[in-house]
C-alpha positions as CSV (number, residue, x, y, z in Angstrom):
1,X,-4.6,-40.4,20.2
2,X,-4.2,-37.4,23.0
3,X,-3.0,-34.4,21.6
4,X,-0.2,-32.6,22.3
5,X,0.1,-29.6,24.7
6,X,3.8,-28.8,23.1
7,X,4.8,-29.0,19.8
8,X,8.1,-27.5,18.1
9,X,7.8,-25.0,15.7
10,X,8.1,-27.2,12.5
11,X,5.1,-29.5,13.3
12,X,3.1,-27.0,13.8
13,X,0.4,-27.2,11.0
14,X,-2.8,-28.0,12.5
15,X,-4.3,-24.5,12.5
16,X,-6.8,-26.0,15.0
17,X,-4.3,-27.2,17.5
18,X,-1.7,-24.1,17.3
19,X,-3.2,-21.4,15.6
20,X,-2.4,-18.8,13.2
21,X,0.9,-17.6,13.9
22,X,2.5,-20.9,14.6
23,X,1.1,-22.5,11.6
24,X,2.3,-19.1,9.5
25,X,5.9,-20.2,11.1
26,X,5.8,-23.7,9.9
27,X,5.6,-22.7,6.8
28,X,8.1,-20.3,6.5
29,X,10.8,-23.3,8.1
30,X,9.0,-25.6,5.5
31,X,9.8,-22.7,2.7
32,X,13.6,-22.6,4.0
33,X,13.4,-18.9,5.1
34,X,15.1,-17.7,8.9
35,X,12.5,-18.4,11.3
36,X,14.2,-18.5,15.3
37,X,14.1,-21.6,16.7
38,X,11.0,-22.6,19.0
39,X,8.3,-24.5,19.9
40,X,4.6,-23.9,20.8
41,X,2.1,-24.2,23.6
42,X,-0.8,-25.8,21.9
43,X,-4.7,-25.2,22.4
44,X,-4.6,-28.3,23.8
45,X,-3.0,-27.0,27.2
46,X,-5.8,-24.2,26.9
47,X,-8.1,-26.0,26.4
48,X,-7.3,-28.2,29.9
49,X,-7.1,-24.8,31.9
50,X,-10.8,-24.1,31.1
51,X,-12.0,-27.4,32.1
52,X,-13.8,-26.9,35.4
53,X,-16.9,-29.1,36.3
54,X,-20.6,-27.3,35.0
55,X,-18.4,-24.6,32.7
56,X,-19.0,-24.9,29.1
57,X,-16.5,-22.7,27.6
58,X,-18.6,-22.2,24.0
59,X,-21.4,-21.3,26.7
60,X,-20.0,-19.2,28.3
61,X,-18.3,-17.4,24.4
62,X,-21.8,-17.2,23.5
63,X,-23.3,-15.7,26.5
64,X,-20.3,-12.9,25.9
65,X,-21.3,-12.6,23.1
66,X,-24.4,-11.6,22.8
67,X,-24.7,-9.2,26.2
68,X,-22.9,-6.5,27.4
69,X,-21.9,-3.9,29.7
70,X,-22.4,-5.4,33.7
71,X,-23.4,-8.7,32.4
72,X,-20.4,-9.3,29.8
73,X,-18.3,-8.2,31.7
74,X,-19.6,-10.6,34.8
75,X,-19.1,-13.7,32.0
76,X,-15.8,-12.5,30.9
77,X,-14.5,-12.4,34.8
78,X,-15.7,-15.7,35.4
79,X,-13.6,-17.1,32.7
80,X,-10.5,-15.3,33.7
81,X,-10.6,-16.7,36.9
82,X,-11.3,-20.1,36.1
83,X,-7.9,-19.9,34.1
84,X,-5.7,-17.6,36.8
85,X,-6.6,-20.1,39.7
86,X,-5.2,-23.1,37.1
87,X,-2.0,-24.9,38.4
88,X,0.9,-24.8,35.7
89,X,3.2,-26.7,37.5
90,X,3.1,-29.4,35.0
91,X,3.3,-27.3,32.1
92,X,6.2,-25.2,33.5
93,X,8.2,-28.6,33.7
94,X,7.6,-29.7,30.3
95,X,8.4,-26.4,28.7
96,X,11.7,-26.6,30.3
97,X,11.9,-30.3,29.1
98,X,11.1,-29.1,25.5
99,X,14.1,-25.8,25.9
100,X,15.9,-28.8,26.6
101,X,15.1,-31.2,23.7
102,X,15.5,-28.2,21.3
103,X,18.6,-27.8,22.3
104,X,17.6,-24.2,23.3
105,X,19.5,-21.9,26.3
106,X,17.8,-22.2,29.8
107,X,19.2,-18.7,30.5
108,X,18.2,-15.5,28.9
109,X,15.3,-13.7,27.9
110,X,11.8,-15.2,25.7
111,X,9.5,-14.5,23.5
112,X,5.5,-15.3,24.3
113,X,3.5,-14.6,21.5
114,X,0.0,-15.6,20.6
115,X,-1.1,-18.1,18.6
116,X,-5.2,-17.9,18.9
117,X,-6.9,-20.3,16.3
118,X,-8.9,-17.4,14.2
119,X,-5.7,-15.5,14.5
120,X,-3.3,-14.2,11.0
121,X,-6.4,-15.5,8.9
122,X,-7.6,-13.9,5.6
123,X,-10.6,-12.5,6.5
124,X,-9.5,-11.4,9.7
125,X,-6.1,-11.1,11.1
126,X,-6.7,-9.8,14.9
127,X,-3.5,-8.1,14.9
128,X,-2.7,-6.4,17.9
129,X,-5.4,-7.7,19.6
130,X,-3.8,-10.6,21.8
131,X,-1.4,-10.1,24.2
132,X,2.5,-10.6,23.1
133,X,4.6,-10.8,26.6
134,X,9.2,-10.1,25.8
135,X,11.8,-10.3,27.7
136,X,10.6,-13.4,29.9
137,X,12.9,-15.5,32.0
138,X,12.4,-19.3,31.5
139,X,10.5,-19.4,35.1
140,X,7.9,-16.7,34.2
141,X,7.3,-18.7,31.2
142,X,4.0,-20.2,32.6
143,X,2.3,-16.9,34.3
144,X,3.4,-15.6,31.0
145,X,1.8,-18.4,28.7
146,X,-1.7,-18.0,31.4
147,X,-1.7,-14.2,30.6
148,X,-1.5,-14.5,26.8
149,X,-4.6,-17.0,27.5
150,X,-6.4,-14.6,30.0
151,X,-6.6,-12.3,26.6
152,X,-9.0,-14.1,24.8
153,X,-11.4,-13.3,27.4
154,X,-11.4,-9.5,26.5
155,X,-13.8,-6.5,25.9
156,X,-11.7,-6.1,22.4
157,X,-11.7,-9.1,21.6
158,X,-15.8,-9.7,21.4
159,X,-16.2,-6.0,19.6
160,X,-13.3,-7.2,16.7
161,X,-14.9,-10.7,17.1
162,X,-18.6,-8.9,16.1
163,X,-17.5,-6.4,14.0
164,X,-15.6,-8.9,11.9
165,X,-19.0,-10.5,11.3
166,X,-17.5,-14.0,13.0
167,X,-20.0,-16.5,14.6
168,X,-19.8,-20.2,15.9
169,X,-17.5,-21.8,18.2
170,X,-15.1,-19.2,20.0
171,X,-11.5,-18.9,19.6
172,X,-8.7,-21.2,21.3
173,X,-5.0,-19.5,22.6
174,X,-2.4,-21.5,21.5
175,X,1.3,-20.0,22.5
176,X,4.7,-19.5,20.1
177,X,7.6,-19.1,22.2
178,X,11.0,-18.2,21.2
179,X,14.3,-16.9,22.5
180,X,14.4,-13.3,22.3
181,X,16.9,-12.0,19.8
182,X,18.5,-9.2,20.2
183,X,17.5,-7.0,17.4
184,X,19.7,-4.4,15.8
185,X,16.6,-3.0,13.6
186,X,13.0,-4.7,13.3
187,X,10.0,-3.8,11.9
188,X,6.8,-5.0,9.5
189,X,7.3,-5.4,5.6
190,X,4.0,-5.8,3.2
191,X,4.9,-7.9,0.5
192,X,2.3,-5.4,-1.5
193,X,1.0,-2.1,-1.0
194,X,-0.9,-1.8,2.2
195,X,-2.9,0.9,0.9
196,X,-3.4,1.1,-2.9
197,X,-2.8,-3.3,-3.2
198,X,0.0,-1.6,-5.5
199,X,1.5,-5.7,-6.7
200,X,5.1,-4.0,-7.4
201,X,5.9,-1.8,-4.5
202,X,7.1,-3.1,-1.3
203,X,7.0,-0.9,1.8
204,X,9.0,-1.6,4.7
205,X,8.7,-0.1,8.4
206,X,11.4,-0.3,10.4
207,X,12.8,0.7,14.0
208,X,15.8,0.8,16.3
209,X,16.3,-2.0,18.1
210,X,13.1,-4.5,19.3
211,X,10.2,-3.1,17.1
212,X,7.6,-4.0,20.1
213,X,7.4,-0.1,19.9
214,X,6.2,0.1,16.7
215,X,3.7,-3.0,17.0
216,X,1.8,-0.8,19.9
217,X,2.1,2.6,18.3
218,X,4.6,4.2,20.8
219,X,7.5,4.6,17.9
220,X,7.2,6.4,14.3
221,X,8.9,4.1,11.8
222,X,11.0,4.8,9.0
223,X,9.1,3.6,6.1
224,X,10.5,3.1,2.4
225,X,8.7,1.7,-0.6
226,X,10.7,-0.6,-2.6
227,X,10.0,-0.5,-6.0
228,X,10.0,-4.0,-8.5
229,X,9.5,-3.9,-11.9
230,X,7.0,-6.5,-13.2
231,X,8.3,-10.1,-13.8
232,X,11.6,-8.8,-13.1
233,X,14.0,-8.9,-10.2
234,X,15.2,-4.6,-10.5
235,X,14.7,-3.2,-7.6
236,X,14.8,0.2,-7.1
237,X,14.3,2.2,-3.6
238,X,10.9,4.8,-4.3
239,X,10.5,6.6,-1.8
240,X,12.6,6.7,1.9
241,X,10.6,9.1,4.9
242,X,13.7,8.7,7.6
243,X,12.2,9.8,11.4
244,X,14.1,11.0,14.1
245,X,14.6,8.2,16.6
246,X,16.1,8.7,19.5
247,X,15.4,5.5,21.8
248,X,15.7,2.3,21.2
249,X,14.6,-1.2,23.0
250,X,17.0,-3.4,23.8
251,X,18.1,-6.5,25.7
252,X,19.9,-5.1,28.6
253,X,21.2,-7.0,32.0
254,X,17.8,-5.1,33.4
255,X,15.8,-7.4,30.9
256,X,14.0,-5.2,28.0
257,X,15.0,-1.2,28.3
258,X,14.6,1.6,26.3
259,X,18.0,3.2,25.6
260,X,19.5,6.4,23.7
261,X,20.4,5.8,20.4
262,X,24.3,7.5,19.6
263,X,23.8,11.1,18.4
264,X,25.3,10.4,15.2
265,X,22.4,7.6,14.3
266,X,19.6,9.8,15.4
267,X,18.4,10.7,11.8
268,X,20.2,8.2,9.5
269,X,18.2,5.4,8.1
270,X,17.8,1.8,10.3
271,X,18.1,0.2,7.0
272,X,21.0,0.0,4.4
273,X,19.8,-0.6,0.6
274,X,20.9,-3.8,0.5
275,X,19.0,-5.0,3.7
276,X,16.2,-3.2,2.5
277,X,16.2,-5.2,-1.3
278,X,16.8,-8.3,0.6
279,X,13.5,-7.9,2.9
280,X,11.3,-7.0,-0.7
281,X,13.2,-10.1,-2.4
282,X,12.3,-12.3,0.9
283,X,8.7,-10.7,0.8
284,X,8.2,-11.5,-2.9
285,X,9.3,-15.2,-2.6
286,X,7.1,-16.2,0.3
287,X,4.1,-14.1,-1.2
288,X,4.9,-16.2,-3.9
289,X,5.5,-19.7,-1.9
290,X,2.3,-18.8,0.4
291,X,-0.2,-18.2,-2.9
292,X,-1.0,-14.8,-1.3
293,X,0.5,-11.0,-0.5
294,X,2.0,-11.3,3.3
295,X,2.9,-8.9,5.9
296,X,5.7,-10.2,7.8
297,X,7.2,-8.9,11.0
298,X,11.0,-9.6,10.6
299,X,13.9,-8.6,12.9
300,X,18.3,-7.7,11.5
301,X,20.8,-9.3,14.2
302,X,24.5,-9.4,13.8
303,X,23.8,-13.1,11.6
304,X,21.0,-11.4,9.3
305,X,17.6,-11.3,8.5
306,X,15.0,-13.4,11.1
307,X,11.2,-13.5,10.3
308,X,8.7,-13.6,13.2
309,X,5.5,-13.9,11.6
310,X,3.5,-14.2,8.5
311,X,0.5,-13.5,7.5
312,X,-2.2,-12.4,5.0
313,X,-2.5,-9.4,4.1
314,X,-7.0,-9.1,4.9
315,X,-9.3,-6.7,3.2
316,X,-6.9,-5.6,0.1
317,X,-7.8,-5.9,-3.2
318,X,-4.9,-5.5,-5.7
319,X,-5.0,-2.3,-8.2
320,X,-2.4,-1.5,-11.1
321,X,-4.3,1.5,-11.6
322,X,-1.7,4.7,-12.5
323,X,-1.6,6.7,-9.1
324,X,-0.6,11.0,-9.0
325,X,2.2,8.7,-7.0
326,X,3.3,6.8,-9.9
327,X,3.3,9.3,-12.3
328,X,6.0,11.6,-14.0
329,X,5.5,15.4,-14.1
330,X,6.6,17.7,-16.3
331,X,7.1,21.5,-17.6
332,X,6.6,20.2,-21.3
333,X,5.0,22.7,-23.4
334,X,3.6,24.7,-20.2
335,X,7.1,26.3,-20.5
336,X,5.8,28.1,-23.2
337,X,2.2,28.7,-23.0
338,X,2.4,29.6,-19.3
339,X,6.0,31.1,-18.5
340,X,5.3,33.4,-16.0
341,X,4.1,32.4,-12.4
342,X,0.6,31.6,-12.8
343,X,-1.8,33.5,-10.2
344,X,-4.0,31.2,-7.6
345,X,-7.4,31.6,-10.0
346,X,-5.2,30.5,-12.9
347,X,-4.0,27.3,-12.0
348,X,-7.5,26.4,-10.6
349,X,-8.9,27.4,-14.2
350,X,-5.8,25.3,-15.9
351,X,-7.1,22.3,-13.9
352,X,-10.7,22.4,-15.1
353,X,-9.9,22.9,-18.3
354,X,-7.7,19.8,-19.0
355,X,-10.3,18.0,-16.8
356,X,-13.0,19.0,-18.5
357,X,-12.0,20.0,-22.5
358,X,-8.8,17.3,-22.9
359,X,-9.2,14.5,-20.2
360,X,-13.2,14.0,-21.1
361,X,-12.8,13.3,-24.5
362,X,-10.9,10.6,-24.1
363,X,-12.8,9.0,-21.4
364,X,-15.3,9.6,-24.9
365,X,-12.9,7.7,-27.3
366,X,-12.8,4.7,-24.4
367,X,-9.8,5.4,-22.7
368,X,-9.4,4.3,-19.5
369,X,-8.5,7.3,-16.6
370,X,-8.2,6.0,-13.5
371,X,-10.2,7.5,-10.3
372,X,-8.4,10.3,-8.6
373,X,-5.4,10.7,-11.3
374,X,-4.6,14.7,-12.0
375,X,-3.7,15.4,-15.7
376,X,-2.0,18.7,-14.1
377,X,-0.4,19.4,-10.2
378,X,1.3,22.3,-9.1
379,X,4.8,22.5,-7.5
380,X,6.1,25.4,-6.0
381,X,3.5,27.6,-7.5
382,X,3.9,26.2,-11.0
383,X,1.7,23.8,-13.0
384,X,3.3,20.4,-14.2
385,X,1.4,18.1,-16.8
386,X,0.9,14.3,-16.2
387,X,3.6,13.1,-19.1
388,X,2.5,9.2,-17.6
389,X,-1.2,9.7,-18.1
390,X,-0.7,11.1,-20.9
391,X,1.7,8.4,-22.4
392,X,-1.2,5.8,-21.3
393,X,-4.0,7.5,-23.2
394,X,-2.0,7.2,-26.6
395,X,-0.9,3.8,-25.7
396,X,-4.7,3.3,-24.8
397,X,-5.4,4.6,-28.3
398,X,-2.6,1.9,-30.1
399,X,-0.4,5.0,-30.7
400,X,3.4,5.8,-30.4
401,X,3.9,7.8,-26.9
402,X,7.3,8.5,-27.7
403,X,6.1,10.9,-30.4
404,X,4.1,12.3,-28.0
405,X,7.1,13.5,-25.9
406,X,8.7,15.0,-28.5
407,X,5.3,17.1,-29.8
408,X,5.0,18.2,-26.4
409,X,8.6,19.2,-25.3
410,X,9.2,16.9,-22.3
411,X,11.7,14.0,-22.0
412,X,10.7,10.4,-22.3
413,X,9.2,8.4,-19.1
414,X,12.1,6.8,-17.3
415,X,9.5,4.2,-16.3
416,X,6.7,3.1,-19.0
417,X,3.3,2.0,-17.6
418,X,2.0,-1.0,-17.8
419,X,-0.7,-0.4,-20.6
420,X,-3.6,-2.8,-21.9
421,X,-4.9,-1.2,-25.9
422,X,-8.5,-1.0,-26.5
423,X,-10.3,-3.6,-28.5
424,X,-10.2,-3.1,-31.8
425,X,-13.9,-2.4,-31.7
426,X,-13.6,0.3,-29.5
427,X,-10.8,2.0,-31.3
428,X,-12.5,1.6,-34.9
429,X,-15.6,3.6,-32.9
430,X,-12.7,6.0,-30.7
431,X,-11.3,6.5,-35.1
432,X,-14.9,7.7,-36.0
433,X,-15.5,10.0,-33.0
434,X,-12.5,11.5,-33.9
435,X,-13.2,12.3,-37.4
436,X,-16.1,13.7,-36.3
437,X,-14.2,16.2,-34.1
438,X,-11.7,16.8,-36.6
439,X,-14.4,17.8,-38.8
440,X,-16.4,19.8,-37.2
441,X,-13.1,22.0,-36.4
442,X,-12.5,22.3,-40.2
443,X,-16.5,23.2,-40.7
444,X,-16.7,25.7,-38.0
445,X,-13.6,26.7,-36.4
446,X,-12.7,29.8,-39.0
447,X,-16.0,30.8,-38.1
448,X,-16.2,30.4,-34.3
449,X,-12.4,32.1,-33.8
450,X,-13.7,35.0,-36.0
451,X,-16.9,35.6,-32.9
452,X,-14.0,35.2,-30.3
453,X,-12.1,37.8,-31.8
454,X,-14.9,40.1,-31.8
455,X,-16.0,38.9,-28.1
456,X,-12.4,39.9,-27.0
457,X,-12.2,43.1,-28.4
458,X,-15.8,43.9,-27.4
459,X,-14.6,43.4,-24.0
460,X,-10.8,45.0,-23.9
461,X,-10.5,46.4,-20.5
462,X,-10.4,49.8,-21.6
463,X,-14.1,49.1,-22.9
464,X,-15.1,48.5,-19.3
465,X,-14.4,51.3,-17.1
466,X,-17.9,52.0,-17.1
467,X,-19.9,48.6,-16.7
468,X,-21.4,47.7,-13.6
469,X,-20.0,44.3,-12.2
470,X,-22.9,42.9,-11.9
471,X,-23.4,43.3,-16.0
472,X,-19.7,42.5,-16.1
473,X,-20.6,38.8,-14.2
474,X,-24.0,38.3,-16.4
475,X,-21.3,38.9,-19.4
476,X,-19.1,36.9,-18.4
477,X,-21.6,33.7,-17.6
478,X,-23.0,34.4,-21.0
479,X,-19.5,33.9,-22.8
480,X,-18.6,31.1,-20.9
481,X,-22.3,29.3,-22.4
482,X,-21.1,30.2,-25.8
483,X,-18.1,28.9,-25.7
484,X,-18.6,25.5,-24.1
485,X,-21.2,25.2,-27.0
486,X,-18.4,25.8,-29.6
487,X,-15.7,24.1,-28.0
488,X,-13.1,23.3,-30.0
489,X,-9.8,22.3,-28.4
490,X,-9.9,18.9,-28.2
491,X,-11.0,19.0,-31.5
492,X,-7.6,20.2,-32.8
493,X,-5.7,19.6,-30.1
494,X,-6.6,15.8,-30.3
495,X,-7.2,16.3,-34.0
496,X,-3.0,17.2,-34.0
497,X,-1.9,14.7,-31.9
498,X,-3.6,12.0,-33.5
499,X,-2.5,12.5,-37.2
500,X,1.0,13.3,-36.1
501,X,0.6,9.4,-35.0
502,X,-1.1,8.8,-38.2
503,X,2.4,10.4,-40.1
504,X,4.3,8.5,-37.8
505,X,3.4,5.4,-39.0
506,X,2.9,6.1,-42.6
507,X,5.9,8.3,-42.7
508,X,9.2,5.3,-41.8
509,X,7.5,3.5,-44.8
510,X,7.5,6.4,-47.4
511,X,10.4,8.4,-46.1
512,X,12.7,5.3,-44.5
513,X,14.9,6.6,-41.2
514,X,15.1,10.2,-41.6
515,X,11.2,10.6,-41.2
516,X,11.7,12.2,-37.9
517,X,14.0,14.5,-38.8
518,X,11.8,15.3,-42.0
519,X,8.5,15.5,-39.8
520,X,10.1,17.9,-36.9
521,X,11.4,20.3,-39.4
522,X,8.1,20.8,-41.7
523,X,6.2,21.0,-38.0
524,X,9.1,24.3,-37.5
525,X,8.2,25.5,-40.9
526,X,11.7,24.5,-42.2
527,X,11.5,24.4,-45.7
């Protein structure tokens, strides 16, 4: 059976015969989600504008392949003109035939985008690589179509092909084309986090207008993150950076134009909240329908939301690991201990120290802290504690965060972590290491705070006028040794925290509901 060199959108799933892209649209129509009518050039017509008597197109891939500078690009030349000096008188007339059987408009403006058959896959997606031709009237469509097939045979192309690690037989062009429609905001939305594989934040980028501007890099999106709680449908919007854009392409009696935007829209955001829950909804359902996280190119006209593409989203591996992003900062108890505006060598000292005498010691009792998360930042000169890390590691630990908040002065997170306990195992071993600590404070801490006291009036700045600084820094080296070998804050620090969670699960049973009252007043010294 000969096969087809055109093929309307919704038969397209023979990856071989139309590609990536077209077989990506198939399966959004097959979904029922807004794909533009079209139909598709197949490899098939490709494949006949290669065919020349002695030429072996895998040959001639090969040869590419595997040479380069004068020589490559000798082999790549030879193909290209094999293909520009091909007739497509044939296959302009049965593209208009198909416009016609589709039902589509002869007049106006097209869409030629490729379709090549290693193209949108998951281990490589090529994107941006081919050629993507808009704003073609219906008798361009065949120089258009021969250009997007002239692309294959391309210095990038080869280098992505190598890097990517692909081998074998070389890639076949296969065509979508579509009307062009006229775009009042377009853009790419990730149906997961592009960069942290983030499962419940959607981010969006969107432009002005035709978003061909933001596929090559010329235009600076707006980008929002869309925020979706887990096996829920709450959406919230995250974050929202709005750019400044003052052009915009559009479809004009000229063909494609770039055009002022109105004053009053420079600045305000392409996207209203409602379209922009609608493309993470959309995003979510064909992530789910495709068995895989997407990015999808989509376009807002006048009738709504149109998708262009879909594909995987290559090279990501998911993470629900807490980010410095995800996390809730607050004043808490620093309002106290460090009211005044710390200097630059303080807040570097305050970092170490929660790093090194608070965070550590629960790595120690098997908590889990994920790579890169700060227990402490610093806004506008002042340092803010990590209330959601800090709510995992007691959650971590099978405690109660909530008491947690109140111990240390801050408000409750307005959105809990996802948290996994440790094994039972692990926290009957994270119990005894504890004890251990709590201990030792109990054996030696009178002791040890009784040498400090002496150390610190030993050295009262008054004391020092007449040290050197270089005995000063010897000194000060040798008191910084002692006390890392009689460390003892986590010891009561963590020794606090985790029998005010002991109390707060023995207490409700002895005491019944005003435990908490009872418990925050004998921690005031209220009688």
């Amino acid at each position: 059976m000969d096969r087809p060199l055109l093929l309307p959108l919704a038969a397209c799933t023979q990856p071989s015969l139309v590609g990536g892209k077209a077989v990506g649209l198939a399966r959004l129509l097959a979904g029922g989600f807004p794909v533009p009518s079209g139909f598709c050039v197949t490899t098939e017509a490709y494949d006949h504008a290669l065919r020349a008597p002695g030429f072996s197109p895998a040959g001639q891939w090969q040869a590419a392949l595997h040479s380069s500078g004068a020589e490559r690009q000798r082999i790549l030349s030879r193909c290209r003109t094999i293909i520009r000096n091909r007739d497509t008188a044939e296959l302009t007339a049965q593209i208009i035939e198909q416009v016609r059987r589709l039902d589509l408009p002869l007049a106006g403006l097209w869409a030629v985008r490729s379709s090549a058959t290693n193209e949108d896959g998951v281990r490589a997606s090529f994107a941006g690589v081919y050629r993507t031709r808009l704003g073609i009237p219906l008798e361009e469509m065949a120089s258009a179509v021969k250009d997007l097939w002239l692309s294959i045979w391309d210095e990038r192309v080869l280098n992505y092909y190598a890097t990517a690690g692909l081998s074998g037989a070389p890639p076949a062009m296969a065509v979508v084309i579509q009307p062009l429609v006229e775009a009042q905001a377009a853009g790419v939305v990730y149906s997961i986090h592009p960069l942290t594989g983030r499962a419940t934040q959607v981010v969006i980028n969107a432009v002005a207008g035709i978003a061909a501007s933001l596929v090559d890099g010329s235009a600076t999106p707006d980008q929002y993150v869309v925020e979706m709680a887990e096996n829920s449908q709450t959406l919230r919007i995250r974050e929202r950076t709005i750019t400044r854009q003052t052009q915009a392409l559009r479809v004009t009696g000229q063909g494609l134009r770039e055009v002022p935007r109105p004053v009053d829209a420079v600045g305000r955001a392409t996207l209203a909240d409602g379209q922009l829950f609608d493309l993470a909804r959309t995003a979510k359902q064909i992530e789910k329908t495709f068995g895989h996280p997407v990015d999808l190119e989509w376009l807002y006209d006048e009738r709504g939301l149109w998708l262009l593409q879909a594909r995987p989203i290559s090279g990501l591996r998911r993470s629900r690991h807490l980010t410095n992003d995800d996390s809730e900062w607050s004043r808490a108890n620093f309002k106290e201990t460090l009211p005044e505006l710390p200097s630059p060598l303080g807040l570097s000292f305050l970092e170490l120290f929660m790093e090194r005498y608070i965070i550590s010691p629960y790595r120690r009792l098997g908590c889990k802290v994920p790579e890169g998360i700060s227990s402490v930042r610093t806004f506008e000169g002042r340092p803010y504690i990590n209330m959601t890390l800090f709510h995992s590691l007691i959650a971590q630990l099978r405690g109660d965060p909530s008491l947690m908040a109140e111990q240390m002065g801050g408000e409750r997170l307005t959105r809990v972590p996802d948290v996994h306990p440790i094994r039972l195992v692990a926290f009957a071993r994270a119990g005894v290491v504890m004890m251990a600590e709590m201990r030792k404070a109990v054996r030696h801490g009178p002791a040890w705070f009784a040498a400090m006291k002496v150390m610190a009036a030993e050295h009262r700045a008054d004391r020092l006028t007449t040290v050197s600084g270089e005995d000063i820094a010897l000194r000060l080296d040798a008191m910084g040794q002692w006390l890392d070998e009689h460390e003892l804050t986590f010891a009561i620090a963590g020794g606090v925290s985790q029998s005010l969670q002991a109390l707060g699960g023995f207490l409700p049973r002895w005491l019944g509901e005003d435990w908490r009252a009872l418990l925050n007043g004998a921690l005031q010294g209220q009688a």
